[in-house]
C-alpha positions as CSV (number, residue, x, y, z in Angstrom):
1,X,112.6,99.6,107.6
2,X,115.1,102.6,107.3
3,X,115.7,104.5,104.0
4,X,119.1,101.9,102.5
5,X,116.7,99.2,103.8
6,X,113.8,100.2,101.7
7,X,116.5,101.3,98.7
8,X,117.7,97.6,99.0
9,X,114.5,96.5,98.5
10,X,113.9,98.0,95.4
11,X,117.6,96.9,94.1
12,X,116.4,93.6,94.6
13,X,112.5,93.8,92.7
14,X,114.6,95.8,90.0
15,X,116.9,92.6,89.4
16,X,113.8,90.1,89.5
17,X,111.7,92.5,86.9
18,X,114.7,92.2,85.0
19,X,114.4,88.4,85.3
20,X,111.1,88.5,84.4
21,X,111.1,90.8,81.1
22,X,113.9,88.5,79.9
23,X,111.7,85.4,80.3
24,X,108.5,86.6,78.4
25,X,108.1,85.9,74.4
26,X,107.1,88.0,72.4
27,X,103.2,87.6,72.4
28,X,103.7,88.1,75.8
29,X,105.2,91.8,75.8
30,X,102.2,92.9,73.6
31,X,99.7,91.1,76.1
32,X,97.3,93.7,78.3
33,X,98.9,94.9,81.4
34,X,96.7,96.0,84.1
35,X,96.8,99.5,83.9
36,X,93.9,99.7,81.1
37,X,95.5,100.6,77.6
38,X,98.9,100.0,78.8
39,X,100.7,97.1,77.0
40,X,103.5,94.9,79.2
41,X,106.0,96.6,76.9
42,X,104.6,100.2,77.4
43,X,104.6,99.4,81.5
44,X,108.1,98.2,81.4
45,X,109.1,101.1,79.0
46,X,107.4,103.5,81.2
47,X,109.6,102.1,84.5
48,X,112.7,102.4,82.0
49,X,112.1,105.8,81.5
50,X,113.0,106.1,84.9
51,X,116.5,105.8,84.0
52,X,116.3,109.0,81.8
53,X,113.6,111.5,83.8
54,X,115.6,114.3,83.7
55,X,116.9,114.3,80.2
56,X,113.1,113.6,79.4
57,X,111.8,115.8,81.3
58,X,111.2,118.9,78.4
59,X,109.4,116.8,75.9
60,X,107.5,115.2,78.9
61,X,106.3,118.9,79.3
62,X,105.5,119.5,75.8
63,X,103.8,116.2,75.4
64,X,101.5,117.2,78.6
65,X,100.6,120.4,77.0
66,X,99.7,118.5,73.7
67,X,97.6,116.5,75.2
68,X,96.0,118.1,78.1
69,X,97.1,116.0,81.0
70,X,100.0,114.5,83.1
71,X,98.8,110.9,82.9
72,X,98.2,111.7,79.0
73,X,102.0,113.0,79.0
74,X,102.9,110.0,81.0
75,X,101.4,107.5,78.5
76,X,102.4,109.2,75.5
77,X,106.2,109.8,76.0
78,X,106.0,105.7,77.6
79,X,104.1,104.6,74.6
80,X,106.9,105.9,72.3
81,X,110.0,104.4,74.5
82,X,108.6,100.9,73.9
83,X,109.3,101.2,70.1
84,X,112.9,100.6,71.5
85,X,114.1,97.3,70.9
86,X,113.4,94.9,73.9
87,X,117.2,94.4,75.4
88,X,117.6,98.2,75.3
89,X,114.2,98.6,77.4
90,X,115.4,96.0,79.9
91,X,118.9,97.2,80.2
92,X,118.3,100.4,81.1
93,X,115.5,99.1,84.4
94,X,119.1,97.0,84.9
95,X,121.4,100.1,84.7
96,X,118.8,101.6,87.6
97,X,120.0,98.8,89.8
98,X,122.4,100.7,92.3
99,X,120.7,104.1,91.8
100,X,119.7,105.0,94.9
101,X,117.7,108.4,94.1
102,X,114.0,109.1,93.5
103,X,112.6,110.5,90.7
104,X,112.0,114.2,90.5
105,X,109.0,115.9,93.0
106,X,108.8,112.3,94.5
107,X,111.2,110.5,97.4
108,X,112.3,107.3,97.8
109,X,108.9,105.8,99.2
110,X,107.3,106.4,95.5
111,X,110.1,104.6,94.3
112,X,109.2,101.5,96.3
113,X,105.5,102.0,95.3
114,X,106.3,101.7,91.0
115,X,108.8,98.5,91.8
116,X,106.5,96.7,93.9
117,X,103.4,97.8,91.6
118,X,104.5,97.8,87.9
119,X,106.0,94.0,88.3
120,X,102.9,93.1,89.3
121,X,101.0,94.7,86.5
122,X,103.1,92.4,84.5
123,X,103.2,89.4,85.9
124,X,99.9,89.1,87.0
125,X,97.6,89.8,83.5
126,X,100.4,87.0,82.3
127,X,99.4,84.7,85.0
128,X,103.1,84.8,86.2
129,X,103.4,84.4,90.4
130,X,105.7,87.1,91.0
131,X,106.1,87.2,95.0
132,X,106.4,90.5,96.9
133,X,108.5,91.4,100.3
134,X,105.9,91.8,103.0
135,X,108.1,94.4,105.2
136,X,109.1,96.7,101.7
137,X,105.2,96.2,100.5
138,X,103.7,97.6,104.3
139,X,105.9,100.7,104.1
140,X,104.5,101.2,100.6
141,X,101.3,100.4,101.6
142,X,101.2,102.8,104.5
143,X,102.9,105.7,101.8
144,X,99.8,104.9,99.9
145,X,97.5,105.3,102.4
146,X,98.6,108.1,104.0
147,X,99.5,110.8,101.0
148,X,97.1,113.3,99.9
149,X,98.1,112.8,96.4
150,X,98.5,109.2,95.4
151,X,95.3,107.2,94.4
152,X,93.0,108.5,96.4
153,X,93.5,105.5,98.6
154,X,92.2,107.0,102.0
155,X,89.0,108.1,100.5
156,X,88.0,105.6,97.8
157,X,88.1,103.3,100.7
158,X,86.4,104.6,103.6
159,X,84.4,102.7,105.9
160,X,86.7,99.7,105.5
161,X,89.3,98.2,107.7
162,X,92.3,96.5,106.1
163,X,94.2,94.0,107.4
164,X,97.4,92.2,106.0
165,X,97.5,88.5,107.6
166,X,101.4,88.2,106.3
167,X,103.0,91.5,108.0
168,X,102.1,93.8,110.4
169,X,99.8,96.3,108.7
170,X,96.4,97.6,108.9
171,X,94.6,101.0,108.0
172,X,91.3,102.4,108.1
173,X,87.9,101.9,110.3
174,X,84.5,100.2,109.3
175,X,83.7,96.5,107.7
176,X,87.3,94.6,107.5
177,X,88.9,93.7,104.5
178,X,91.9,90.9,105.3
179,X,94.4,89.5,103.3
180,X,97.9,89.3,102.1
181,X,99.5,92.5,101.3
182,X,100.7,91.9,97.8
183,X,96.6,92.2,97.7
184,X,96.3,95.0,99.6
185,X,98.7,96.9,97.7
186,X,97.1,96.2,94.5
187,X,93.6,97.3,96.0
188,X,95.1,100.5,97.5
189,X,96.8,101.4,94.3
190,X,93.6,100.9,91.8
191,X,94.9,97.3,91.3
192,X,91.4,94.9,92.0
193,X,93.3,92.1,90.4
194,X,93.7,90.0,93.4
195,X,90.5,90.4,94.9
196,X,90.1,86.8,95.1
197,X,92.6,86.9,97.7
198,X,91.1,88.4,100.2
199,X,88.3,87.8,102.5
200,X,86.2,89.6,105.3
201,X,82.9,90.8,105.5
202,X,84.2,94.3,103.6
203,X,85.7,92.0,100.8
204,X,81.9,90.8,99.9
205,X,80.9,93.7,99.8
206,X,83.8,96.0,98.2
207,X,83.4,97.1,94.5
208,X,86.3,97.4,92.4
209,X,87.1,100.4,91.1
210,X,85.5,101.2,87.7
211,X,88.7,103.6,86.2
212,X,91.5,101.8,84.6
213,X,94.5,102.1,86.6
214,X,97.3,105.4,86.6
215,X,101.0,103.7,85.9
Protein backbone atom coordinates (compact mmCIF):
# COMPACT_ATOMS: atom_id res chain seq x y z
CA UNK A 1 0.00 0.00 0.00
CA UNK A 2 1.21 3.54 -0.94
CA UNK A 3 0.95 6.52 1.54
CA UNK A 4 -3.14 7.98 0.11
CA UNK A 5 -3.73 4.19 0.17
CA UNK A 6 -2.89 3.73 3.81
CA UNK A 7 -4.55 7.56 4.51
CA UNK A 8 -7.74 5.97 2.87
CA UNK A 9 -7.60 3.42 5.20
CA UNK A 10 -7.70 5.24 8.12
CA UNK A 11 -10.61 7.69 6.58
CA UNK A 12 -12.52 4.69 6.39
CA UNK A 13 -11.73 3.01 10.40
CA UNK A 14 -12.29 6.84 11.37
CA UNK A 15 -16.02 6.68 9.92
CA UNK A 16 -16.73 3.15 11.41
CA UNK A 17 -15.36 4.29 15.09
CA UNK A 18 -17.65 6.92 14.59
CA UNK A 19 -20.38 4.32 13.88
CA UNK A 20 -19.52 2.61 16.69
CA UNK A 21 -19.23 5.45 19.56
CA UNK A 22 -22.69 6.47 18.36
CA UNK A 23 -24.17 3.00 18.94
CA UNK A 24 -22.89 2.38 22.53
CA UNK A 25 -25.25 3.43 25.80
CA UNK A 26 -24.16 4.87 28.24
CA UNK A 27 -23.02 2.06 30.64
CA UNK A 28 -21.11 1.19 27.87
CA UNK A 29 -18.83 4.40 27.48
CA UNK A 30 -17.93 3.99 31.23
CA UNK A 31 -17.16 0.17 30.62
CA UNK A 32 -13.13 -0.94 30.93
CA UNK A 33 -11.24 -0.48 27.74
CA UNK A 34 -8.22 -2.50 27.28
CA UNK A 35 -5.64 -0.31 27.95
CA UNK A 36 -5.70 -0.82 31.94
CA UNK A 37 -7.28 2.27 33.67
CA UNK A 38 -8.55 3.67 30.55
CA UNK A 39 -12.40 4.00 30.28
CA UNK A 40 -14.08 3.55 26.43
CA UNK A 41 -14.82 7.33 26.89
CA UNK A 42 -11.18 8.31 27.96
CA UNK A 43 -9.85 5.94 24.74
CA UNK A 44 -12.08 7.66 22.42
CA UNK A 45 -11.43 11.15 24.06
CA UNK A 46 -7.76 10.41 23.83
CA UNK A 47 -8.16 9.65 19.78
CA UNK A 48 -10.28 13.00 19.72
CA UNK A 49 -7.63 14.88 21.00
CA UNK A 50 -6.10 14.07 17.95
CA UNK A 51 -8.03 16.69 16.29
CA UNK A 52 -6.52 19.40 18.60
CA UNK A 53 -2.57 18.24 19.22
CA UNK A 54 -1.23 21.27 18.49
CA UNK A 55 -3.34 23.64 20.28
CA UNK A 56 -2.93 21.07 23.19
CA UNK A 57 0.27 20.70 22.98
CA UNK A 58 1.56 23.39 25.96
CA UNK A 59 -0.65 22.06 28.69
CA UNK A 60 0.28 18.50 27.44
CA UNK A 61 3.81 19.67 28.46
CA UNK A 62 2.92 21.09 31.71
CA UNK A 63 0.71 18.14 32.57
CA UNK A 64 3.97 15.73 31.75
CA UNK A 65 6.03 17.74 34.06
CA UNK A 66 3.28 17.50 36.76
CA UNK A 67 3.17 14.23 36.71
CA UNK A 68 6.58 12.80 35.79
CA UNK A 69 5.81 11.00 32.56
CA UNK A 70 4.62 11.20 28.93
CA UNK A 71 2.10 8.31 29.26
CA UNK A 72 1.06 10.06 32.72
CA UNK A 73 0.64 13.49 30.48
CA UNK A 74 -1.08 11.40 27.91
CA UNK A 75 -3.70 10.03 30.36
CA UNK A 76 -4.18 13.02 32.24
CA UNK A 77 -4.85 15.67 29.56
CA UNK A 78 -7.31 12.41 27.81
CA UNK A 79 -8.88 11.81 31.07
CA UNK A 80 -10.07 15.49 31.27
CA UNK A 81 -11.31 15.70 27.46
CA UNK A 82 -13.80 12.93 28.17
CA UNK A 83 -15.69 15.21 30.65
CA UNK A 84 -16.85 16.64 27.20
CA UNK A 85 -20.19 15.77 26.38
CA UNK A 86 -20.41 12.53 24.20
CA UNK A 87 -21.52 14.12 20.55
CA UNK A 88 -18.63 16.71 20.98
CA UNK A 89 -16.04 13.76 21.64
CA UNK A 90 -17.32 11.92 18.56
CA UNK A 91 -17.63 14.89 16.29
CA UNK A 92 -14.42 15.97 16.55
CA UNK A 93 -12.79 11.85 15.54
CA UNK A 94 -15.59 12.77 12.58
CA UNK A 95 -14.13 16.28 11.76
CA UNK A 96 -10.50 14.16 11.42
CA UNK A 97 -12.11 12.32 8.57
CA UNK A 98 -10.29 13.99 5.48
CA UNK A 99 -7.24 15.02 7.50
CA UNK A 100 -4.61 13.57 5.87
CA UNK A 101 -1.56 14.58 8.35
CA UNK A 102 0.04 12.81 11.27
CA UNK A 103 0.32 13.93 14.49
CA UNK A 104 3.39 15.77 15.63
CA UNK A 105 7.11 13.66 15.89
CA UNK A 106 5.07 10.76 14.33
CA UNK A 107 4.16 10.02 10.39
CA UNK A 108 1.36 8.62 8.81
CA UNK A 109 2.20 4.87 9.67
CA UNK A 110 1.49 5.77 13.56
CA UNK A 111 -1.61 7.11 12.43
CA UNK A 112 -2.74 3.78 10.96
CA UNK A 113 -1.41 2.01 14.21
CA UNK A 114 -4.01 4.34 16.83
CA UNK A 115 -7.14 3.79 14.17
CA UNK A 116 -6.67 0.21 13.78
CA UNK A 117 -5.76 -0.25 17.61
CA UNK A 118 -7.95 2.15 19.74
CA UNK A 119 -11.32 0.68 17.92
CA UNK A 120 -10.38 -2.36 18.92
CA UNK A 121 -9.76 -1.43 22.48
CA UNK A 122 -13.36 -0.53 22.36
CA UNK A 123 -15.05 -2.84 20.68
CA UNK A 124 -13.48 -5.69 22.00
CA UNK A 125 -13.80 -5.34 26.20
CA UNK A 126 -17.58 -4.56 24.82
CA UNK A 127 -17.69 -7.79 23.07
CA UNK A 128 -18.49 -5.80 19.79
CA UNK A 129 -16.86 -7.65 16.47
CA UNK A 130 -15.37 -4.80 14.94
CA UNK A 131 -13.47 -6.23 11.67
CA UNK A 132 -10.06 -4.88 10.53
CA UNK A 133 -8.53 -4.45 6.78
CA UNK A 134 -5.87 -7.14 6.44
CA UNK A 135 -3.63 -5.13 3.90
CA UNK A 136 -3.83 -1.53 6.19
CA UNK A 137 -3.34 -3.87 9.53
CA UNK A 138 0.16 -5.70 7.85
CA UNK A 139 1.67 -2.36 7.08
CA UNK A 140 0.88 -1.44 10.72
CA UNK A 141 1.97 -4.53 11.86
CA UNK A 142 5.26 -4.39 10.12
CA UNK A 143 5.65 -0.35 11.51
CA UNK A 144 5.28 -2.10 14.79
CA UNK A 145 7.67 -4.51 14.48
CA UNK A 146 10.21 -2.82 12.94
CA UNK A 147 10.57 0.74 15.17
CA UNK A 148 12.91 1.11 17.84
CA UNK A 149 10.43 2.99 19.80
CA UNK A 150 6.94 1.62 19.69
CA UNK A 151 6.15 -1.31 22.18
CA UNK A 152 9.01 -2.96 22.34
CA UNK A 153 7.44 -5.42 19.92
CA UNK A 154 10.79 -6.88 18.34
CA UNK A 155 12.21 -7.71 21.75
CA UNK A 156 9.28 -8.69 24.04
CA UNK A 157 8.75 -11.24 21.38
CA UNK A 158 11.91 -12.91 20.44
CA UNK A 159 12.24 -16.41 19.76
CA UNK A 160 8.82 -16.47 18.07
CA UNK A 161 7.71 -16.63 14.54
CA UNK A 162 4.48 -14.91 13.56
CA UNK A 163 2.37 -15.62 10.98
CA UNK A 164 -0.88 -13.96 9.65
CA UNK A 165 -3.10 -16.79 7.87
CA UNK A 166 -5.44 -13.78 6.33
CA UNK A 167 -2.55 -11.48 4.55
CA UNK A 168 0.79 -11.80 3.65
CA UNK A 169 2.71 -11.12 6.79
CA UNK A 170 5.14 -12.67 9.00
CA UNK A 171 8.08 -11.47 11.35
CA UNK A 172 10.48 -12.95 13.60
CA UNK A 173 12.46 -16.42 14.06
CA UNK A 174 11.90 -19.27 16.69
CA UNK A 175 8.54 -21.31 17.78
CA UNK A 176 5.52 -19.97 15.36
CA UNK A 177 2.84 -18.12 16.47
CA UNK A 178 -0.14 -18.09 13.57
CA UNK A 179 -3.22 -16.39 13.27
CA UNK A 180 -5.26 -13.59 11.85
CA UNK A 181 -3.69 -10.26 11.92
CA UNK A 182 -6.37 -8.30 13.76
CA UNK A 183 -4.62 -10.83 16.42
CA UNK A 184 -1.35 -10.20 15.74
CA UNK A 185 -1.69 -6.58 15.85
CA UNK A 186 -3.19 -6.67 19.21
CA UNK A 187 -0.29 -9.00 20.50
CA UNK A 188 2.47 -6.81 18.88
CA UNK A 189 0.92 -3.72 20.41
CA UNK A 190 0.55 -5.08 24.21
CA UNK A 191 -3.00 -6.14 23.22
CA UNK A 192 -3.31 -10.21 24.46
CA UNK A 193 -6.95 -9.84 24.08
CA UNK A 194 -7.30 -12.17 21.18
CA UNK A 195 -5.10 -14.80 22.16
CA UNK A 196 -7.65 -17.26 21.68
CA UNK A 197 -7.30 -16.69 18.13
CA UNK A 198 -4.31 -17.87 17.52
CA UNK A 199 -2.58 -21.19 17.42
CA UNK A 200 0.96 -22.65 16.95
CA UNK A 201 3.25 -24.34 19.05
CA UNK A 202 4.66 -20.52 20.27
CA UNK A 203 0.85 -19.64 20.99
CA UNK A 204 0.96 -22.51 23.96
CA UNK A 205 3.54 -21.36 25.14
CA UNK A 206 3.48 -17.35 24.84
CA UNK A 207 2.71 -15.33 28.12
CA UNK A 208 0.76 -12.30 27.87
CA UNK A 209 2.21 -9.44 28.85
CA UNK A 210 1.82 -8.46 32.53
CA UNK A 211 1.73 -4.26 32.00
CA UNK A 212 -1.47 -2.74 31.09
CA UNK A 213 -1.38 -1.47 27.80
CA UNK A 214 0.09 2.39 26.53
CA UNK A 215 -2.97 4.16 24.35
Amino acid sequence: MDREDVWRAIDHERRRLVELLEDLSDDEWGHPSLCEGWTVRQVAAHVALQNTTWAAMPRGVLEMIRSGSMNGAIQAVACRHALRPTDQIIAEIRDRIGVWRPLPTVTYLESAIDYLAHPQDIAVPLGRRLEMPTDVAAVAAQRVWTSPRMFHARRRLAGYHLFATDTNWTAGRGSEVTGPIRALLLLLTGRPALMADLSGPGAATLQAPAAGVRP
